[in-house]
ROBADREN-847847 format. One record per residue (C-alpha): x, y, z; residue in three letters. Coordinates in steps of 0.1 Angstrom, whole numbers, padded with zeros to 4 digits, always signed. Example, Ala and Ser with C-alpha at 12.3 -4.5 7.8 and 13.67 -1.06 7.14 Angstrom:
BEGIN
+0123-0045+0078ALA +0137-0011+0071SER 
END
This chain:
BEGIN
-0216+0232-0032UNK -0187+0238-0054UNK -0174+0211-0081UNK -0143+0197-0062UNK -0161+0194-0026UNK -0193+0173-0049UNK -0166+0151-0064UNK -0153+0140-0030UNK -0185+0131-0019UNK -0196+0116-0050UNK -0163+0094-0047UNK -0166+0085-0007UNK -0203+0073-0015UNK -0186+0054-0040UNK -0165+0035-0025UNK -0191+0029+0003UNK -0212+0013-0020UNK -0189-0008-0030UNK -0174-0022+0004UNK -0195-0045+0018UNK -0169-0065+0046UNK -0163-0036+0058UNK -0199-0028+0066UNK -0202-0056+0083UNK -0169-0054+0102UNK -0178-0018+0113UNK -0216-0027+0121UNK -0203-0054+0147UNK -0180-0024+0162UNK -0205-0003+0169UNK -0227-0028+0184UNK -0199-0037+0206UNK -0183-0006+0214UNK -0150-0018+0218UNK -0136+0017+0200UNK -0162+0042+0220UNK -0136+0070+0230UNK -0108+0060+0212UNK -0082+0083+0197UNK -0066+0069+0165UNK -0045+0086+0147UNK -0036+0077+0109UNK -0014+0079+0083UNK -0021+0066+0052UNK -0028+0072+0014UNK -0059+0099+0011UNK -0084+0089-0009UNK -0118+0075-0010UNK -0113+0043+0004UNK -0093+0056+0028UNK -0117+0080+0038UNK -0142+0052+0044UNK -0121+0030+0069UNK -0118+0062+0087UNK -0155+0071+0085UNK -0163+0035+0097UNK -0142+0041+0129UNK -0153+0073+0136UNK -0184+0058+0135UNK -0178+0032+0160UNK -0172+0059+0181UNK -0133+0066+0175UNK -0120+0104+0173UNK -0098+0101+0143UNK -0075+0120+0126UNK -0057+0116+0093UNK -0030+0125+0077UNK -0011+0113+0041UNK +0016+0090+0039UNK +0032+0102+0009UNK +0032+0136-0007UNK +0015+0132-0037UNK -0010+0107-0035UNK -0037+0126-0016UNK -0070+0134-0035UNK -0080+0170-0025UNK -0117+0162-0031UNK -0117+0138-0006UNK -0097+0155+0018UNK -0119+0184+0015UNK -0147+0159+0014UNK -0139+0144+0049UNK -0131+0179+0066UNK -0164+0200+0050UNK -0187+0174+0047UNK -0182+0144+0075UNK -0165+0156+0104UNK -0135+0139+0100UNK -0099+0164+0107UNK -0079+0154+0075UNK -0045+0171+0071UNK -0035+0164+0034UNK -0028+0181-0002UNK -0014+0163-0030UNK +0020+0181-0041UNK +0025+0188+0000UNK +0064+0199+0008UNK +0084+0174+0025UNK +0078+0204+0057UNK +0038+0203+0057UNK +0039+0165+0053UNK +0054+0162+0085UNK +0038+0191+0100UNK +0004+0171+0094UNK +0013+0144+0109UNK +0026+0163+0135UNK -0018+0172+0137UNK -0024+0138+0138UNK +0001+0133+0166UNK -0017+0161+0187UNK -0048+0141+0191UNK -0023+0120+0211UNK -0032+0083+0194UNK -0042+0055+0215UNK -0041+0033+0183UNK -0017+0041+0153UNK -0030+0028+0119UNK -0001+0034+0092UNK +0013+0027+0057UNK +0052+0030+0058UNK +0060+0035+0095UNK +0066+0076+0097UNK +0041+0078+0122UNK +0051+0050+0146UNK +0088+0067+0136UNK +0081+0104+0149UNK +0064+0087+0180UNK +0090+0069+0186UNK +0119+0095+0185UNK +0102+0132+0189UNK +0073+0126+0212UNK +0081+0096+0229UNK +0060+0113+0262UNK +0033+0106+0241UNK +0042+0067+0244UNK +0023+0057+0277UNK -0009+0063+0257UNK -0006+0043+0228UNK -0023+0007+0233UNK -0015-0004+0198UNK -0006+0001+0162UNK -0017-0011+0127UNK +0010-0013+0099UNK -0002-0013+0061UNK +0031-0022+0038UNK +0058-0041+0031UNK +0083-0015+0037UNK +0066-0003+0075UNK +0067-0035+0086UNK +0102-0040+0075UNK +0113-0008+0094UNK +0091-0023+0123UNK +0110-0053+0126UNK +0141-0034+0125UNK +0129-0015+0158UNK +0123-0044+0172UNK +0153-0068+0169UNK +0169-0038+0179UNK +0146-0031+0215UNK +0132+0002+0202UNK +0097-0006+0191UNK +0074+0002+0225UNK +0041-0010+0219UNK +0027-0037+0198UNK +0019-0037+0160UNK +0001-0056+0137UNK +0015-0066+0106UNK -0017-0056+0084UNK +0007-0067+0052UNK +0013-0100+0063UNK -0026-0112+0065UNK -0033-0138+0040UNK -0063-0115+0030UNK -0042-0081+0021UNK -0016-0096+0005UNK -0027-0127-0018UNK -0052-0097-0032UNK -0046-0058-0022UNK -0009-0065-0029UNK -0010-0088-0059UNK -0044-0078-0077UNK -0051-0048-0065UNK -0011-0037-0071UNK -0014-0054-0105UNK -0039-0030-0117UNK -0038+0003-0104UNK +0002+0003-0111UNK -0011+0003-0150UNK -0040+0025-0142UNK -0006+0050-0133UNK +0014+0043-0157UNK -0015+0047-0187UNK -0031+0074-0174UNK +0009+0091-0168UNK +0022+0083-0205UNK -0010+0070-0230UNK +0015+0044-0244UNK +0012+0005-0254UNK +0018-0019-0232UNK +0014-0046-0260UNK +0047-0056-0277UNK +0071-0040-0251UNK +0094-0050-0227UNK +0088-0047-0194UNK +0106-0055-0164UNK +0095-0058-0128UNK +0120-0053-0101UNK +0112-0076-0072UNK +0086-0110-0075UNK +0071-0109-0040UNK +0036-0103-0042UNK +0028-0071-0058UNK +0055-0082-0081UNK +0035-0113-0093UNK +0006-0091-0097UNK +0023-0062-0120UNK +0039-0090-0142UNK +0009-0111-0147UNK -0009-0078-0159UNK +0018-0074-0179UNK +0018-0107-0195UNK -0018-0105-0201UNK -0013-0071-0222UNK +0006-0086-0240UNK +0039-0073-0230UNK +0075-0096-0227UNK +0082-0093-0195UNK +0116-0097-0173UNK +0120-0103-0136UNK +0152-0090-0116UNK +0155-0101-0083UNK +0181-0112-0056UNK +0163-0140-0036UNK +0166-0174-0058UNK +0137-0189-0047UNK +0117-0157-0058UNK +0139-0159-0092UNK +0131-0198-0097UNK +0098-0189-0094UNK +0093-0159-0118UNK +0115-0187-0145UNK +0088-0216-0140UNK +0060-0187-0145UNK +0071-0180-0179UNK +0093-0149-0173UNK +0127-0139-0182UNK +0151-0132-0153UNK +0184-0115-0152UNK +0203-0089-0136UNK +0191-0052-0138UNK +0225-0043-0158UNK +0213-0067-0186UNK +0175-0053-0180UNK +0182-0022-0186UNK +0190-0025-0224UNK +0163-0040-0235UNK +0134-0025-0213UNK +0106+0001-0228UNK +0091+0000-0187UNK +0108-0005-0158UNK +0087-0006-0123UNK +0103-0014-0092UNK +0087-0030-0062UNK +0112-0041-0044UNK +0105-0019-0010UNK +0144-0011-0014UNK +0162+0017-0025UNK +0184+0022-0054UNK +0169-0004-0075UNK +0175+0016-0108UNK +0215+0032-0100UNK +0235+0058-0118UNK +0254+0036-0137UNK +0225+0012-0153UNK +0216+0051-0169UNK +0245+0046-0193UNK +0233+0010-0213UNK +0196+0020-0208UNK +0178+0017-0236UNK +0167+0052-0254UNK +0132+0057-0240UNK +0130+0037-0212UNK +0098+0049-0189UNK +0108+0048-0154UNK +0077+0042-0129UNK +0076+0029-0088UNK +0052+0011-0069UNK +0069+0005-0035UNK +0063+0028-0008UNK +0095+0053-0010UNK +0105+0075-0035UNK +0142+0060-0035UNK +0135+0028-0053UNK +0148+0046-0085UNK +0178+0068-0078UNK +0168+0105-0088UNK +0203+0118-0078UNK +0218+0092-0104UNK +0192+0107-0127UNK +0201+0143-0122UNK +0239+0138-0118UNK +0236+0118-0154UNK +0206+0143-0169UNK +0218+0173-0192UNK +0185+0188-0190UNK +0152+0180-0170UNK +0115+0188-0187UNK +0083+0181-0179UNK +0066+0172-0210UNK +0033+0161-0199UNK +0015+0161-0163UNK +0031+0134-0146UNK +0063+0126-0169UNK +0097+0142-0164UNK +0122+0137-0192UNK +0155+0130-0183UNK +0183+0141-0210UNK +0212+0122-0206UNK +0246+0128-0211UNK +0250+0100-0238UNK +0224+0111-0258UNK +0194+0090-0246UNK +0162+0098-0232UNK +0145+0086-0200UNK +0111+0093-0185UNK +0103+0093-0147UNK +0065+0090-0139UNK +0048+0106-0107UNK +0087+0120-0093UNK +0096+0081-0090UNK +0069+0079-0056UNK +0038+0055-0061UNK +0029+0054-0093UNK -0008+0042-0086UNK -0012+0070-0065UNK +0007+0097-0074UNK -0008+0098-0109UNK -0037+0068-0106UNK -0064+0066-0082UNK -0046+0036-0063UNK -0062+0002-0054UNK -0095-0006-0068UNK -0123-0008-0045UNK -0131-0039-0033UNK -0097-0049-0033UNK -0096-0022-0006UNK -0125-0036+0010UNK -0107-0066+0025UNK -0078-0050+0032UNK -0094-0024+0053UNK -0116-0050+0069UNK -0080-0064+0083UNK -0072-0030+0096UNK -0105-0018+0113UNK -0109-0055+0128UNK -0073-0054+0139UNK -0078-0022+0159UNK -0107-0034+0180UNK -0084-0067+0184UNK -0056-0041+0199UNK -0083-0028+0227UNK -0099-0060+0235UNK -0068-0082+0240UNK -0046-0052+0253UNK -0035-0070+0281UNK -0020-0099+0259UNK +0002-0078+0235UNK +0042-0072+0239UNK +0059-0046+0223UNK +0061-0068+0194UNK +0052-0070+0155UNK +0023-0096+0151UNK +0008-0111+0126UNK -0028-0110+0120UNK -0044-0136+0133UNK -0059-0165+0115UNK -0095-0166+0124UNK -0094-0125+0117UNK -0084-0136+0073UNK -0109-0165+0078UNK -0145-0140+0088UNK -0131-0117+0059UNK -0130-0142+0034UNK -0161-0157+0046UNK -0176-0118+0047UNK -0158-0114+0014UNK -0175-0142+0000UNK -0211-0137+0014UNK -0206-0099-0006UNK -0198-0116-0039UNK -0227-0143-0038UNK -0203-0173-0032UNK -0209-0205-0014UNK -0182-0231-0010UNK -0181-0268+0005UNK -0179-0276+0045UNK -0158-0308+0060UNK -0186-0330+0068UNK -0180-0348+0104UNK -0164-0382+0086UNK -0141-0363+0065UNK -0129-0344+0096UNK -0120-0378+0119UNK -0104-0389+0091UNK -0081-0358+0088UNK -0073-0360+0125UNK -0070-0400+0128UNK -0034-0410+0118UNK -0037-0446+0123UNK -0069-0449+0091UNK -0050-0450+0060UNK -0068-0453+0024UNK 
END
């Protein structure tokens, strides 16, 4: 067995270990047999935990087939891993071109999905515009991030979306921890791993305080860093102000900032003409979902030269002079140059995604061509799976305490 197929197995059993709800979720599938005969077709980051959620379905009896959801944050030991080794078709490289990333999800799409599970929409999107025959056989879909479920919502206030989608994101147990600690830490597992430099002492700005937002600054708090918040919704701004952060403008950020990240799930967060008061330096990193969160054709229409001056860091030469460093070609940071979302953080989030699918086939009949959120009792069994796995036990309402919370006439 050669080194790089041992490695993705090594890392698959790994994360196995290591996620617990989803064993359980994916033990009561099988029993069931809700997913027996199901196509599901995926697209989302390939790696190890990844390849679990999609071993666990194939297990329940699902075919599945997976494909990347971003060029470069495939791990080719797992992919190879999952294709050699467990049977699962995988269709991913890290470094694909922008041709063979759609031409493997164009694979995935020739297993003709019943279920879509996907982080940023492109499947649902290539469905939905080149192989809209293949419609009719779709009972459902699965959305991972902020930005899919923003282009979702989009399709439908406009009448395009066509079958029914659950808004993974929105579930009290992804967000409140796979965007916000597990976010927090595997940007700066990126960004460390890409550059080797000190957090402690720097400035720091986050673009964008929604959840993953609040995770990357508290990290950066904690390090030790001085961190500043630019944002455009004022409640979001009041907030990152009463948590201790600066707040201002990007145009101010700029010239002060040693790290820049954007989360924003926009585009052109960091603009051509921020480049000419940015401070000499300035590292340039993004965790949304899209590549366009920093402008690179601001950057290359500034730049006098481009270098690559270590494995994940491009230097940018400006025209005035300064110096500015892009990690990971501006796409996910924790991906593209870290090993994304630490395991258990992935646990739950995957837990949300695998019990959402058997949802899609066993209320079928229910769902509209819609954008749904998770539903409540789904984030209450993973927390309370999530908590059985961590050796937690926590009070219960006793039957006095629960009158007195539904009588409105007993007062103190």
């Amino acid at each position: 067995m050669d080194g790089i197929l041992r490695k993705g197995i090594n890392r698959l059993e790994w994360a196995r270990t290591h996620m617990d709800v989803l064993r359980q979720i994916g033990k009561s599938m099988k029993d069931n047999g809700a997913l027996e005969g199901k196509r599901i077709g995926m697209a989302l980051h390939v790696e190890a935990k990844t390849g679990i959620l999609a071993l666990t379905l194939q297990d329940a009896g699902a075919k599945v087939r997976l494909a990347s959801c971003n060029p470069l944050s495939t791990d080719d030991s797992v992919a190879q891993a999952l294709n050699s080794e467990y049977g699962l078709e995988t269709y991913a490289k890290k470094g694909e071109s922008r041709d063979e990333y759609y031409s493997n999800i164009e694979s995935v799409i020739k297993l003709k999905p019943e279920i879509t599970v996907d982080d940023g929409g492109d499947l649902v999107l290539m469905l939905h515009t080149k192989h809209r025959d293949l419609l009719p056989h779709v009972i459902g879909g699965n959305e991972e991030t902020t930005t899919g479920i923003i282009r979702l919502k989009a399709m439908e206030a406009e009448g395009k979306l066509e079958y029914p989608v659950f808004a993974v994101n929105n579930a009290k147990m992804k967000h409140l921890f796979d965007n916000r600690y597990g976010t927090g830490q595997s940007t700066f597992d990126g960004i460390l791993t890409a550059t080797n430099l000190t957090i402690a002492g720097c400035v720091f700005v986050v673009a964008g305080y929604g959840w993953c937002g609040r995770g990357i600054a508290a990290r950066a708090h904690g390090m030790g860093a001085n961190v500043i918040v630019t944002e455009i919704d004022p409640v979001k701004a009041v907030e990152a102000r009463m948590d201790g952060f600066r707040v201002m403008p990007m145009a101010e950020a700029v010239g002060e900032a040693d790290f820049i990240v954007s989360v924003t799930g926009c585009k052109d967060i960091v603009r051509k003409e921020h480049l000419e008061n940015i401070k000499d330096g300035c590292v340039l990193a993004n965790s949304g979902h899209f590549d366009n969160e920093i402008c690179k054709t601001g950057l290359d229409e500034t730049a006098e030269s481009k270098t690559r001056v270590r494995e994940y860091v491009e230097e940018y030469r400006l025209n005035n002079g300064k110096r500015v460093y892009l990690l990971g070609e501006g796409r996910l940071v924790n991906l593209a140059v870290g090993q994304g979302h630490p395991v258990e953080i992935m646990d739950m989030s995957f837990a949300i995604q695998a019990g959402c699918a058997e949802r899609l086939v066993t209320h079928r009949e229910e769902l509209k061509p819609k954008v749904y959120d998770v539903p409540p009792e789904m984030d209450e069994l993973v927390a309370r799976l999530k908590l059985k796995a961590m050796g937690v036990t926590i009070d219960s309402l006793s039957d006095v305490q629960k009158a007195y919370l539904c009588d409105w006439k007993e007062g103190t």
